[in-house]
C-alpha positions as CSV (number, residue, x, y, z in Angstrom):
1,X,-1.2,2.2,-14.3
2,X,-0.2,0.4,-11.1
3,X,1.3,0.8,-7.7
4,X,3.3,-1.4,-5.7
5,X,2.2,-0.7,-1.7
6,X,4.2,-2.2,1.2
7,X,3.1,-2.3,4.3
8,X,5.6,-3.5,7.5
9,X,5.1,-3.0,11.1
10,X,4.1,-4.7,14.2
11,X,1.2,-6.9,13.6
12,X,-2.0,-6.3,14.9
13,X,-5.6,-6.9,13.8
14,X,-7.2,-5.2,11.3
15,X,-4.5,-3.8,9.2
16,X,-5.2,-5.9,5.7
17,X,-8.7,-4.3,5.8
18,X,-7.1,-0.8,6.6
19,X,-5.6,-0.7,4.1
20,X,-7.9,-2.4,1.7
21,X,-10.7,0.1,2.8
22,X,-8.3,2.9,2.3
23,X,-7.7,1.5,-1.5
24,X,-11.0,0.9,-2.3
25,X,-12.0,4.6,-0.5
26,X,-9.7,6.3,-3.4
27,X,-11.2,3.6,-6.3
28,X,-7.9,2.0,-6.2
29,X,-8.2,-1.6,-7.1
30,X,-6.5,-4.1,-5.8
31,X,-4.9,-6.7,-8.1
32,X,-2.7,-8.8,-5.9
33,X,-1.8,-8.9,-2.3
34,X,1.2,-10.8,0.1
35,X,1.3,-10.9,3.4
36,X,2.8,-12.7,6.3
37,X,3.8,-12.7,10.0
38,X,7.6,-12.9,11.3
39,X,7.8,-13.0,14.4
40,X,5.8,-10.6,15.7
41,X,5.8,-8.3,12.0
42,X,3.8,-7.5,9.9
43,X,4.9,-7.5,6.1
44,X,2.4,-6.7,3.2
45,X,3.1,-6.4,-0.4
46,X,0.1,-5.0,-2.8
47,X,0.2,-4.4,-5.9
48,X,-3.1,-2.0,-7.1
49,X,-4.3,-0.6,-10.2
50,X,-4.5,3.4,-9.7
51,X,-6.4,4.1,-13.0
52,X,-9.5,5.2,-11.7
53,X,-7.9,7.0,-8.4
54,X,-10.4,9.8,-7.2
55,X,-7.8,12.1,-5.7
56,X,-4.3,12.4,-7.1
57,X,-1.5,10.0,-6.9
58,X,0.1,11.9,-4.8
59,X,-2.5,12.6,-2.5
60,X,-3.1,8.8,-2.4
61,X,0.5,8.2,-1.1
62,X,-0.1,10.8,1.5
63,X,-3.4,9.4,2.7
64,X,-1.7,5.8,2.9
65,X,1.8,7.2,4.8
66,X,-1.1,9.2,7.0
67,X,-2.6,5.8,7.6
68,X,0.0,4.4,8.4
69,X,1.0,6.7,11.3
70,X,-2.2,6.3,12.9
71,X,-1.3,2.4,13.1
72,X,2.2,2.6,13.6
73,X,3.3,1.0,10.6
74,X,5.4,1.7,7.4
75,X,3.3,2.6,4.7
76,X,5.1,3.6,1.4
77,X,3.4,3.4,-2.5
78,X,5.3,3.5,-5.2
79,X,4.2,4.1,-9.1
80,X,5.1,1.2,-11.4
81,X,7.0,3.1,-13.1
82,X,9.5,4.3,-10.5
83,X,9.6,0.4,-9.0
84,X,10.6,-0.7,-12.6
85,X,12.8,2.1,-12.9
86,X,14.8,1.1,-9.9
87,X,14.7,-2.9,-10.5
88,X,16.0,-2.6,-14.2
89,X,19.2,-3.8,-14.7
């Protein structure tokens, strides 16, 4: 299964590898990644595979909302299955 992870906030250094360490922390792999700079934001888009998570899934979004506190930015991870849910027409 996936997850589709996006990331916005002001940018600063460091926060790819944040979150990438946080990802790879809970054995969640990551399968592609998007980022860029407007302005001064940050705007990430990661899509991960969560099929050999170590804690639950939803543990895993809490740890990556958590995260995202402590760097002032908007973390939010969605299952694949909710993101195709909502985008199916």
């Amino acid at each position: 299964m996936k997850a589709v992870i996006t990331v916005t906030g002001k940018d600063a250094v460091g926060i790819i590898a944040a979150v990438s360490n946080e990802c790879a922390a809970q054995s969640a792999n990551i399968i592609d990644i998007t980022q860029t700079v407007l302005s001064d934001y940050f705007v990430m888009i990661m899509l991960v595979n969560i099929d050999e998570l170590v804690i639950s899934f939803s543990e895993f979004v809490d740890k990556l909302d958590a995260l995202g506190k402590t760097k002032n930015l908007d973390i939010h991870t969605m299952h694949e299955d909710i993101f195709n849910t909502m985008h199916k027409i």
